[in-house]
C-alpha positions in Angstrom: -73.0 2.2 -27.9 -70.7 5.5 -28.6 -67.4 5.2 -30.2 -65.0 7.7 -29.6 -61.8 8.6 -31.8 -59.1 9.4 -29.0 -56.8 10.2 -31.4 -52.7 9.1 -32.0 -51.7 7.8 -28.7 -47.9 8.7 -28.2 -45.4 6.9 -25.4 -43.0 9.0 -23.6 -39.8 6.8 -23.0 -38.4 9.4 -20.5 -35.2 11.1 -20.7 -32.3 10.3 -22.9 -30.4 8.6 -20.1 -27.9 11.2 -19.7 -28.3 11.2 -15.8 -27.3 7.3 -16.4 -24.6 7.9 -17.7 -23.5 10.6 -15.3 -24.2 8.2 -12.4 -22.0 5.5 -14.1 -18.8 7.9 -15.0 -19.6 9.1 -11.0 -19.4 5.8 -9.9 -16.2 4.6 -12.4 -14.1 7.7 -11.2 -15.0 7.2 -7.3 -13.7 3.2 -7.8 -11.0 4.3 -9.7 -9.5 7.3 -6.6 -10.6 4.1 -4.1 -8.3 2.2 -6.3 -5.5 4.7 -6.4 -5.4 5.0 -2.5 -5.3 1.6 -1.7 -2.2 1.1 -4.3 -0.5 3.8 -2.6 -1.1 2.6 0.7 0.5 -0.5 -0.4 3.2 0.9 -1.9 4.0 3.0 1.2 3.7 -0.1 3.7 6.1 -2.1 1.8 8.7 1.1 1.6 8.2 1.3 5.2 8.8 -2.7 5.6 11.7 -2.2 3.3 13.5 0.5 5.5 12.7 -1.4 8.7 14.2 -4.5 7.4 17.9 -2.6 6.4 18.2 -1.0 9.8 17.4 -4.4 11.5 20.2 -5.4 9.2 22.6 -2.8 9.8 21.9 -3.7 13.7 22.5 -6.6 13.2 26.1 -6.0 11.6 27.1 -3.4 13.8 26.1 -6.2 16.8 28.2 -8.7 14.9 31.3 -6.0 14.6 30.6 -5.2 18.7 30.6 -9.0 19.5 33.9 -9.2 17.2 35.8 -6.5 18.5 35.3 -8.0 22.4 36.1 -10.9 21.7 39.4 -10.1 20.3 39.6 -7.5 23.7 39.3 -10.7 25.2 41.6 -12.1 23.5 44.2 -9.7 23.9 43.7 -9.2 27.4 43.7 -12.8 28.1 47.7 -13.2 26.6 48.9 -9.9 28.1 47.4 -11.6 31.2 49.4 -15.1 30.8 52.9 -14.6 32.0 55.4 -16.4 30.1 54.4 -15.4 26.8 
């Protein structure tokens, strides 16, 4: 039987884990600009609901003033129309 001395056996861990690192401040930015475009897509649909809902209002009121005004046409028309008056 032969016994042999191999010597100091070292383990090699790998690298220092700098690519991890990279890789996980890669990832954190990318969620954080998906983050950022989906608030400001949010943002933007809600100004857009905002200014669709004031001109259906001012519609509104200037179909309120329209149906005000001919009705007090009528109005008018309708006593010039009765003699007597």
């Amino acid at each position: 039987m032969v016994e042999r001395d191999s010597g100091t056996t070292y383990v090699d861990r790998g690298g220092s884990g700098v690519g991890g690192v990279i890789i996980g401040i890669a990832v954190l930015a990318l969620v954080a600009i998906v983050a950022f475009f989906l608030i400001t897509q949010n943002r933007n649909d809600n100004l857009r609901t905002d200014a669709v809902t004031g001109a259906a209002s001012s519609v509104s009121h200037a179909a309120d003033n329209v149906g005000s005004a001919a009705s007090k046409a009528a109005d008018s028309a309708s006593d010039a129309a009765t003699p007597g008056k």
